[in-house]
C-alpha positions in Angstrom: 4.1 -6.6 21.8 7.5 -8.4 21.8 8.2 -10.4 25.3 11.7 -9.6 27.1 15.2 -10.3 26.9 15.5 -12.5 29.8 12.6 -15.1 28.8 12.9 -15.4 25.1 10.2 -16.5 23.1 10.1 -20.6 23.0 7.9 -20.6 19.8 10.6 -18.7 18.0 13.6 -19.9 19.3 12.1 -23.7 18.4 11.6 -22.3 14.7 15.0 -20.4 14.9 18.1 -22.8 12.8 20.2 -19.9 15.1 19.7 -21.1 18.7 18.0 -19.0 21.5 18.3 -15.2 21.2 20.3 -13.1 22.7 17.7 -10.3 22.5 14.3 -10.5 22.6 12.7 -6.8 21.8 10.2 -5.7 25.0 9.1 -2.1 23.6 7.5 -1.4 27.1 10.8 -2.4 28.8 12.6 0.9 30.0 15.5 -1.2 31.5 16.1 -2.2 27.0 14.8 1.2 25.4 14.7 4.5 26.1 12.0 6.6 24.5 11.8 10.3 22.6 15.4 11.2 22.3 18.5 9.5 20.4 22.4 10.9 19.6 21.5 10.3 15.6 19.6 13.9 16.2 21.1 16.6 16.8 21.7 17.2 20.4 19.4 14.5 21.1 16.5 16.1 19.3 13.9 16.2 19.8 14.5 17.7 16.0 16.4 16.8 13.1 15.4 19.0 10.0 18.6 19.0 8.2 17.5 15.4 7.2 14.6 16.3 6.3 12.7 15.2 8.6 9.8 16.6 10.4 9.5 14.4 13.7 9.3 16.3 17.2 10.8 13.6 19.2 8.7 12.1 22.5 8.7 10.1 25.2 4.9 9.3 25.8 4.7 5.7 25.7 1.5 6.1 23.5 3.8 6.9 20.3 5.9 3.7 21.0 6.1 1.1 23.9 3.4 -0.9 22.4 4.9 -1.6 19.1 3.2 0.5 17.3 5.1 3.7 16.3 2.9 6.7 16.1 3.4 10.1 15.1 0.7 13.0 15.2 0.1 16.7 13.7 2.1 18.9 16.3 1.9 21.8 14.1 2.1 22.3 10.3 5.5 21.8 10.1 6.5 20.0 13.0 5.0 16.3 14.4 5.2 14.5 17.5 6.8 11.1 16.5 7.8 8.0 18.3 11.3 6.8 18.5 13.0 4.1 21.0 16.6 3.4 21.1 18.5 1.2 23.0 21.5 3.7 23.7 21.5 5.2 26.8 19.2 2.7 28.2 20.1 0.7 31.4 20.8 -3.0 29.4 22.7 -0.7 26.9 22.1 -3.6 24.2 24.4 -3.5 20.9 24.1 -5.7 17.6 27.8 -6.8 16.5 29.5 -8.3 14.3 28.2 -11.6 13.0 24.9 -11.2 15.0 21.2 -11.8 13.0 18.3 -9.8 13.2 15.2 -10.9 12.5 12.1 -8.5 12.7 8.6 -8.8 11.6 7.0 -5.6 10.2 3.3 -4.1 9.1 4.2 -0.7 6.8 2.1 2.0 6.7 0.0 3.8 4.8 -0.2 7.6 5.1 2.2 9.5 2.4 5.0 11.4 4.1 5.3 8.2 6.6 8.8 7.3 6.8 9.5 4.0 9.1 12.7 2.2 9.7 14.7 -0.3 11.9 18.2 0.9 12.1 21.8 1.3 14.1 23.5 3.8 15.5 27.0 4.9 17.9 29.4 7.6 18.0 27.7 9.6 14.7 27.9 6.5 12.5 27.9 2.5 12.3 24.2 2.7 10.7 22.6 -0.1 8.8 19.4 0.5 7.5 17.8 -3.4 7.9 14.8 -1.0 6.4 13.7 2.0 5.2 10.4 2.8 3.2 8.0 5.4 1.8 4.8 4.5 0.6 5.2 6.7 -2.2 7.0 4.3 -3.5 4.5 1.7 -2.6 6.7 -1.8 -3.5 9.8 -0.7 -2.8 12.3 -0.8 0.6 15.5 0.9 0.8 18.4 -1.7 2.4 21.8 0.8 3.2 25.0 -0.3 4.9 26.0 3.1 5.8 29.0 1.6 7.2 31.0 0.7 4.1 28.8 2.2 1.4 26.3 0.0 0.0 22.7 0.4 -1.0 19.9 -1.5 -2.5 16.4 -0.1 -3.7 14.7 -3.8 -3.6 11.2 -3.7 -5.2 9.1 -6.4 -4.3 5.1 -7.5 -5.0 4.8 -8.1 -1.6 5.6 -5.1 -0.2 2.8 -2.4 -0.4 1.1 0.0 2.5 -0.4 -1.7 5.3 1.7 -5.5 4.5 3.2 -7.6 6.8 6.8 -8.1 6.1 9.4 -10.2 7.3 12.9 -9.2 7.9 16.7 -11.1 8.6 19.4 -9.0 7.9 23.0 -10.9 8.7 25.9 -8.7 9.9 28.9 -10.1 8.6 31.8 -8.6 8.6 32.3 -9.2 4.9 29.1 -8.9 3.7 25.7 -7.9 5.1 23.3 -10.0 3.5 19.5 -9.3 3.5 16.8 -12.1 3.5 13.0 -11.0 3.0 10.5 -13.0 3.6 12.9 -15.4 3.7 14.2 -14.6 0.4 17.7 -12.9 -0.2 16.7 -9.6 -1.6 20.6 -8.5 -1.4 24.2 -9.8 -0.5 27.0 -6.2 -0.4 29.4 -8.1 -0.4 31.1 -5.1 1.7 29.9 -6.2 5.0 31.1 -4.2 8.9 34.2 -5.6 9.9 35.5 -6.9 12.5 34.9 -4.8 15.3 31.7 -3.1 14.7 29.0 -2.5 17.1 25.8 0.1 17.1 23.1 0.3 19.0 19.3 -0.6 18.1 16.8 2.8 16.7 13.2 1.8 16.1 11.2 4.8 14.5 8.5 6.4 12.9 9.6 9.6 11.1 7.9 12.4 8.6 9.1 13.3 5.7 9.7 17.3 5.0 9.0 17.2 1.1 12.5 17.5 0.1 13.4 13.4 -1.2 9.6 12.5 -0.1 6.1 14.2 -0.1 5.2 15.3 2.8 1.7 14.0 4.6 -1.4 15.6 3.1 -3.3 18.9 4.7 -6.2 16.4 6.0 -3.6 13.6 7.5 -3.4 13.9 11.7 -1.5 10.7 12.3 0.1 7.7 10.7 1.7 4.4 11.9 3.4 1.2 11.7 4.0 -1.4 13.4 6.9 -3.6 14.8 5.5 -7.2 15.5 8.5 -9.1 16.7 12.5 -8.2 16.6 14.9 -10.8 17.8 18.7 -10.8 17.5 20.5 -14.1 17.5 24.6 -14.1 18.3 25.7 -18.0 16.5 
């Protein structure tokens, strides 16, 4: 589990060429994240099939506040999922322009799994610092919603169950995306200025449409979200 905003990790911050963070993601902290419901679904969800998704949206901690994002058969065509955000929560933390995020990541395995670290305010500002499908085992999917950019970056390392390693840098130019401390891709399009979003951590299911959906025999799938940091230079 990450530690909290208020005592940021020494080890990293001695490692970090950035200076101390200014966030420091506690999963079990419900002052930073609220669990189960978020804006980006409709109404707050707990649904959101007109993306194809088949999450059910929920706030028991089990699914999420340990890091681990979890989802589980609800019925065939709906599953509990885990989801934290930090809109609406009482810190009411926002990325901006210029910050770093760092986060370190193990993907998972099940097919129809569909994990990702993104942002989100006021039905837009979203940058994907990941998206991924183990259908496509070696590839992650890097979007700046924001100002219309999009990498598929394919990648040896990446393959169900790995650890990866994440720094994504918000500029307002370009947002530039470093894994494993390799630059997988530079838009060259960047936020602007004045952006800010708030924080989504996630575990959806795929609906078939883009993505298979899990197999009859699957009851739950998961990934896992080691460390994530945000440093403000």
């Amino acid at each position: 589990m990450c530690g909290s905003s208020d005592t940021a990790d020494e080890s990293a911050d001695s490692l970090s060429p950035y200076g101390r963070p200014v966030f420091t993601a506690d999963f079990s902290s419900e002052d930073q994240w609220v669990a189960g419901r978020s804006w980006a679904y409709p109404g707050g969800g707990p649904t959101n099939p007109g993306d194809n998704k088949l999450d059910y949206l929920t706030p028991d901690p089990a699914y999420s506040r340990s890091g681990v994002f979890r989802a589980t058969r609800r019925t065939q065509n709906t599953w509990y999922a885990g989801l934290l955000t930090t809109e609406g929560s009482a810190d009411g933390f926002m990325v901006r322009t210029g910050d770093i995020l760092e986060a370190r990541v193990r993907l998972p395995h099940e097919l129809g799994a569909w994990p990702a670290i993104w942002t989100w305010l006021d039905g837009g500002n979203e940058i994907d610092v990941f998206e991924y499908h183990p259908d496509n085992p070696d590839l992650l999917e890097l979007s700046n919603h924001v100002n219309g950019a999009q990498r598929y970056h394919r990648d040896r390392a990446v393959r169900p169950g790995a650890w990866v390693d994440f720094e994504v840098r918000l500029g307002a130019r370009s947002v530039d995306w470093h894994i494993n401390g390799v630059r997988a891709f530079a838009d060259r399009r960047g936020v602007g200025r004045d952006w800010r979003a708030y924080l989504i951590v996630n575990l959806s299911v795929c609906a078939g449409r883009y993505h298979p959906r899990p197999e009859p025999d699957t009851r739950e799938m998961s990934y896992e979200v080691a460390q994530l940091l945000v440093y403000r230079p």
